[in-house]
C-alpha positions in Angstrom: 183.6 -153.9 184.7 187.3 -154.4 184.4 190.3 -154.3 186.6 193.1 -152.0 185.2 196.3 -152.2 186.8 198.8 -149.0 187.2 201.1 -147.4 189.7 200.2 -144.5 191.9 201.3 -141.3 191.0 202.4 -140.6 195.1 203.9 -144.2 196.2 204.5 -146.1 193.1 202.9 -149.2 194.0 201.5 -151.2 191.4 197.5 -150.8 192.7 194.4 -151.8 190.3 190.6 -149.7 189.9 187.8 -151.5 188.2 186.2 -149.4 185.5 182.9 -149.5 184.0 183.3 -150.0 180.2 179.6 -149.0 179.6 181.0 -144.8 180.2 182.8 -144.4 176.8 184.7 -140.8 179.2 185.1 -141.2 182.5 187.1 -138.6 185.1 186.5 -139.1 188.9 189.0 -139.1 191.8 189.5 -141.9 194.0 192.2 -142.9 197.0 195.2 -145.2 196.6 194.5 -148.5 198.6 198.1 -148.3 199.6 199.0 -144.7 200.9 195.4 -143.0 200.9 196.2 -140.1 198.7 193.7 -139.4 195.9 194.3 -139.6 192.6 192.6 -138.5 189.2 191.4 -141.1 187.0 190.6 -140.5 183.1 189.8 -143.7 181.2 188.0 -143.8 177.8 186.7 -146.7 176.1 185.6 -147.6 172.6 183.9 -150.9 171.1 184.0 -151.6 175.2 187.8 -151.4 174.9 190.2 -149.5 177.1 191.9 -147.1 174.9 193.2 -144.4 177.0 193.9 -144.5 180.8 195.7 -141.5 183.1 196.8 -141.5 187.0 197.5 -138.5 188.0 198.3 -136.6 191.5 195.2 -134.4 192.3 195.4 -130.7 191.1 198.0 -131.7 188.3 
């Protein structure tokens, strides 16, 4: 796992997720820890490397 800090899309605090570098793609949705809202996250790794990373507001 690693922790991947970033700022949410709705608030713009600074929050962090922990990913699991074993899922080369990865999309779920989860809530901000700060104003609740839920957000998409896209992360793909390579060589267990984080190589691309997106926040976005749900339904963007």
């Amino acid at each position: 796992m690693e922790e991947h800090f970033f700022q949410c899309p709705y608030c713009w605090e600074e929050i962090s997720m922990l990913l699991d570098q074993s899922v080369v793609t990865q999309t779920y949705v989860e809530d901000c820890e700060v104003c609740c809202n839920p957000i998409e996250i896209t992360a793909t790794f390579s060589a267990s490397e984080l190589t691309s990373f997106r926040a976005i507001e749900l339904g963007q």
